[in-house]
VMD Tcl script that draws the C-alpha trace (Angstrom):
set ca {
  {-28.12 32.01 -10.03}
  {-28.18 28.41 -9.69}
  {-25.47 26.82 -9.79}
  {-24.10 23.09 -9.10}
  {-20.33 22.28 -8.09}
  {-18.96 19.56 -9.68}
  {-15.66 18.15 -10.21}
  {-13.70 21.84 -9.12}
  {-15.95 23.68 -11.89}
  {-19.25 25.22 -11.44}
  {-21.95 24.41 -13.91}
  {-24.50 26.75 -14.34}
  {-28.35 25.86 -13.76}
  {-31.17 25.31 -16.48}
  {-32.94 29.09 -15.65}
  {-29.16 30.86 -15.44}
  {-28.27 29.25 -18.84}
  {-31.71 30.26 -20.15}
  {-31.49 34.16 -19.09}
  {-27.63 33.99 -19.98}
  {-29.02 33.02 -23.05}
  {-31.68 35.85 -23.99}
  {-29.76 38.55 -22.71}
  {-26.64 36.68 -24.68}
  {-29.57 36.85 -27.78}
  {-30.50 40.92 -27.03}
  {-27.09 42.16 -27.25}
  {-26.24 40.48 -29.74}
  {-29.50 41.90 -31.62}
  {-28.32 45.39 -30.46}
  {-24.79 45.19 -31.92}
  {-25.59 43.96 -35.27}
  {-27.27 46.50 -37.63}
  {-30.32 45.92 -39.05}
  {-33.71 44.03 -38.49}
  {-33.38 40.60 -37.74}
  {-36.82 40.08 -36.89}
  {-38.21 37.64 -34.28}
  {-39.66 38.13 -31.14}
  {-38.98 37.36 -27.36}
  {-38.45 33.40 -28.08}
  {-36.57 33.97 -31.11}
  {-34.07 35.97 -29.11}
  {-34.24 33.56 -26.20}
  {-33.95 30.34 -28.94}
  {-31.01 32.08 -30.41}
  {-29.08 33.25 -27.40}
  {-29.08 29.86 -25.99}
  {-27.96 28.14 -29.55}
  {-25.67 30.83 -29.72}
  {-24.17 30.44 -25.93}
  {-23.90 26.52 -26.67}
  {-21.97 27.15 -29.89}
  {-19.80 30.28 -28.35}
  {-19.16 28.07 -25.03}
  {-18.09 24.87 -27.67}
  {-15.92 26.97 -29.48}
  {-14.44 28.13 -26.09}
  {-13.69 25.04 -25.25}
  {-11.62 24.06 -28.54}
  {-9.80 27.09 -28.61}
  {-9.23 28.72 -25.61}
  {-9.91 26.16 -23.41}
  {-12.83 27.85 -21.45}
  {-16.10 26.94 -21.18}
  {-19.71 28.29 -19.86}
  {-18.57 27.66 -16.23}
  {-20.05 30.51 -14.02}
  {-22.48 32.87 -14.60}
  {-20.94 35.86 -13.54}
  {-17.51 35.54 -15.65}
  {-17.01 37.79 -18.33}
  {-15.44 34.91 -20.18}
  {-19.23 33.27 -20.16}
  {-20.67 36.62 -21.00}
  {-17.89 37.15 -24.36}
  {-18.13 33.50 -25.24}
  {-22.85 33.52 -25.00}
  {-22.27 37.10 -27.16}
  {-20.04 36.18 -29.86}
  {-21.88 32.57 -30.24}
  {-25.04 34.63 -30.38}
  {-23.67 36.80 -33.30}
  {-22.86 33.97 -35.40}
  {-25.86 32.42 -34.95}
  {-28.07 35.77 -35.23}
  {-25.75 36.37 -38.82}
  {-26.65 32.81 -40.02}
  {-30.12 33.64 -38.62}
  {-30.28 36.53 -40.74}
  {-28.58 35.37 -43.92}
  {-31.76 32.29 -44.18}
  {-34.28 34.08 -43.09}
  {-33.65 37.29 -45.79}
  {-33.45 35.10 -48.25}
  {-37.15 34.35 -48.16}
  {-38.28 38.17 -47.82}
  {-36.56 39.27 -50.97}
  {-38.96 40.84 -53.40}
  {-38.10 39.87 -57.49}
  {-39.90 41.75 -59.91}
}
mol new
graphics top color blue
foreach p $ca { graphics top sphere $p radius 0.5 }
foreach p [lrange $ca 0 end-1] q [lrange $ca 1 end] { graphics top cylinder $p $q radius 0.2 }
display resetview
């Protein structure tokens, strides 16, 4: 993918953060149970969110960032941000298809 060297790290490229992101987004669809709805750009909106907020909280807790495409650190972080944004997701968006009688 592309990638840019800078400072001793490599930062990934706009289109490797962008399919990091929807396949971060699909997997994350796939583990939790359930119908979250949304389409392709849904996914691909909340796998990058999701990779941005898992790479952030990398970075204050573990120290590790989205660096390189290929690390499975990258991969955990881009999943587990995409969860917690796909649960948040979920928990606004079934609010406003609940049926009262």
């Amino acid at each position: 993918m592309a990638h840019r060297y800078r400072k001793g790290i490599y930062i990934m490229g706009f289109l490797a953060f962008l399919i990091l992101g929807l396949i971060a987004g699909a997997i994350a669809k796939l583990i939790l149970p359930g119908k979250q709805g949304g389409g392709w750009i849904v996914t691909l909106l909340l796998g990058v969110v999701g990779a941005m907020l898992g790479g952030w909280i990398g970075g204050m807790i573990f120290g590790v960032g989205l660096n390189e495409f290929w690390s499975l650190s990258t991969w955990a972080l881009a999943i587990g941000g995409a969860i917690i944004v796909l649960l948040i997701y979920g928990l606004i968006v079934g609010r406003g298809n609940k049926v009262t009688d």
